[in-house]
C-alpha positions as CSV (number, residue, x, y, z in Angstrom):
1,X,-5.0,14.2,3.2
2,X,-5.0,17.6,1.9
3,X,-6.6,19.5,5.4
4,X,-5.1,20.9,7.9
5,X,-8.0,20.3,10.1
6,X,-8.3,16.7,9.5
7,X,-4.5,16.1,9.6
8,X,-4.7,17.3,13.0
9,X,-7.8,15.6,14.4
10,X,-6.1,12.8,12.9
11,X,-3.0,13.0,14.6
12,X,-5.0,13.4,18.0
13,X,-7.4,9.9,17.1
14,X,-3.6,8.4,16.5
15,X,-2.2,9.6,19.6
16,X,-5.1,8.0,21.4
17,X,-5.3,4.9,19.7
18,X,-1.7,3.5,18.4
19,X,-2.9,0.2,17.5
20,X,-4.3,2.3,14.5
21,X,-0.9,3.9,13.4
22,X,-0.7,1.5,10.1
23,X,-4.3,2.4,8.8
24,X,-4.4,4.0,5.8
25,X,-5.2,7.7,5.5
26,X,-8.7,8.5,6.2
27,X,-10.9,10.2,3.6
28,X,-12.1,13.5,4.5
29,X,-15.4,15.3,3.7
30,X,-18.5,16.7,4.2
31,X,-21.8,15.2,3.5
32,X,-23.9,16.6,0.9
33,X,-23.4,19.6,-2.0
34,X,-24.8,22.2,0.2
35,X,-24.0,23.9,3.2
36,X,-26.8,23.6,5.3
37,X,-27.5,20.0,4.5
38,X,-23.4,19.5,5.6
39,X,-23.3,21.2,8.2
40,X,-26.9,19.7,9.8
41,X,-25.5,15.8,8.9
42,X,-22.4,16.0,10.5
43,X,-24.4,17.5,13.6
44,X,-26.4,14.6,13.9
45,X,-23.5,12.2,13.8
46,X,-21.8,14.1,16.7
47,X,-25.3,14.0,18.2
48,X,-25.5,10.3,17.6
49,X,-28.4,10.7,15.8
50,X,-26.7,9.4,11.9
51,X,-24.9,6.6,11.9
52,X,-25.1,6.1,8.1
53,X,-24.6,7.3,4.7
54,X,-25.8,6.6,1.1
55,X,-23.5,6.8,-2.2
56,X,-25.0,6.3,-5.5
57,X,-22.9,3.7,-6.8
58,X,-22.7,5.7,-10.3
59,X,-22.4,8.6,-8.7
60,X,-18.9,7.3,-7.2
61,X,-18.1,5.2,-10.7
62,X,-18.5,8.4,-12.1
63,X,-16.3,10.5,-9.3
64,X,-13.5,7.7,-9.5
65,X,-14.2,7.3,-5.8
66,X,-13.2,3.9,-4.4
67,X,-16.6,1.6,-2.5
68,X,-16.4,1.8,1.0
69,X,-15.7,-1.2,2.6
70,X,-15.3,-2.4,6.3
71,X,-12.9,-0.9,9.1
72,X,-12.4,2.2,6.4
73,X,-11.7,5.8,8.6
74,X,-13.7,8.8,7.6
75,X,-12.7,12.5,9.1
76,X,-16.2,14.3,8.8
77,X,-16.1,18.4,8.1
78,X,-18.4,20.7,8.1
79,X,-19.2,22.8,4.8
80,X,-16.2,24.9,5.7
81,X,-13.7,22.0,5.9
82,X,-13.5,22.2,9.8
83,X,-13.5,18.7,11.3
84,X,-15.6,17.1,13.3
85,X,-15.3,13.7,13.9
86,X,-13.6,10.0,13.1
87,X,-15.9,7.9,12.2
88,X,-15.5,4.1,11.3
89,X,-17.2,2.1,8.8
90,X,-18.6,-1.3,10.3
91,X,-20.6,-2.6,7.8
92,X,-21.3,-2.0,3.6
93,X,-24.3,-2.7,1.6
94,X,-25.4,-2.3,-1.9
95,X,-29.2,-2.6,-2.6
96,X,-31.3,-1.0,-5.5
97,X,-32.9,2.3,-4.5
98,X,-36.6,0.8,-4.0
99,X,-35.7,-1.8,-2.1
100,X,-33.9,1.3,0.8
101,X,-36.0,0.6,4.4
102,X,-37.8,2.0,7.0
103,X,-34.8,0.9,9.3
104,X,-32.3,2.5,7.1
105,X,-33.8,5.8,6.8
106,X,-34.2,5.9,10.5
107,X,-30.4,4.9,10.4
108,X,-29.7,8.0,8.4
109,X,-31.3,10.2,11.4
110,X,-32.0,13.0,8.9
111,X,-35.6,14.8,8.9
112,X,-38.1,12.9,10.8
113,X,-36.4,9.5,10.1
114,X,-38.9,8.6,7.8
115,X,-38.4,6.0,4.7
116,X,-40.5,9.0,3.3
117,X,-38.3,12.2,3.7
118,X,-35.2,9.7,2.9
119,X,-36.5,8.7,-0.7
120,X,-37.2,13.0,-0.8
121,X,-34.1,14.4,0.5
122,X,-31.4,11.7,-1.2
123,X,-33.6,11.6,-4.8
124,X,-33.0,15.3,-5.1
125,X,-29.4,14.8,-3.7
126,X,-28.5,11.8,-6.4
127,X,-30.8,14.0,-9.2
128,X,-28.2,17.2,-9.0
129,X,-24.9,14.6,-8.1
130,X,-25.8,12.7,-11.4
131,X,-26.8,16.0,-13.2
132,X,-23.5,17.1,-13.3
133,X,-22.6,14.5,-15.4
134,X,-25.8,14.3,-17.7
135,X,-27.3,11.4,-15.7
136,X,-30.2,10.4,-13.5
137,X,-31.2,8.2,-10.9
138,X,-33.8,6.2,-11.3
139,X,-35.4,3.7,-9.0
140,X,-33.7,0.4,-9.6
141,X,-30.4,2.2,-9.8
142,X,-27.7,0.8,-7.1
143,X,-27.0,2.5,-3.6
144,X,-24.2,1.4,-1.3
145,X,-25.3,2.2,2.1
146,X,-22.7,2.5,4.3
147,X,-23.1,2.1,8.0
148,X,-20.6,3.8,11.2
149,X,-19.7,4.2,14.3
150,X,-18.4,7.5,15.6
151,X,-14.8,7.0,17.2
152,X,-13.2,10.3,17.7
């Protein structure tokens, strides 16, 4: 863990909560490539409102980023790198990009929760994350959904 900010919110959720003091280092960042977009996710998971996320599985093949799987601790920052909150993943699935529901988007808690502004807001998201490596999504392409709870 490379921030400051995270190291120490860290410490604090430890401090808290020994029985987690032989978990592996969280990861730590913010949602999305933008700062607005950041800034307004990681508002609605302090909110409550988001309690999940979406990776384009090439998109993390391509970023050497390990799946997220079960019990794995997140610090979430803002676009400046300030952290926010530990969340916890409980639950991982991978499912093709058409087959995304109603239920999910709603468990996104972005925009107006609708399957709708989901497909919008994450097909531009996985069009300029795949860009940068001269790739694009397309709609049977594989998402890993990954679903938490906030704990800190």
């Amino acid at each position: 863990m490379k921030n400051h900010s995270a190291e120490n919110m860290w410490g604090d959720f430890l401090k808290a909560h020994l029985e987690f003091a032989f978990e592996h280092t969280p990861k730590v960042y913010h949602f999305y490539d933008n700062e607005k977009d950041a800034n307004n996710s990681v508002a609605l998971v302090l909110a409550g409102a988001k309690k999940a996320t979406s990776h384009s599985l090439l998109g993390l093949q391509l970023r050497n980023q390990p799946l997220p799987k079960r019990g794995d601790f997140t610090v979430f920052t803002d676009w400046e790198g300030n952290a926010k909150c530990i969340v916890r993943t409980t639950s991982v699935r991978m499912m093709p990009y058409f087959s995304i529901s109603e239920d999910h988007a709603k468990m996104e808690g972005e925009g107006n929760g609708s399957l709708a502004h989901w497909k919008q807001t994450q097909w531009e998201f996985y069009q300029r994350q795949l860009g940068e490596h001269d790739r694009k999504p397309n709609e049977s392409m594989i998402v890993v959904c990954e679903y938490f709870e906030k704990v800190f």
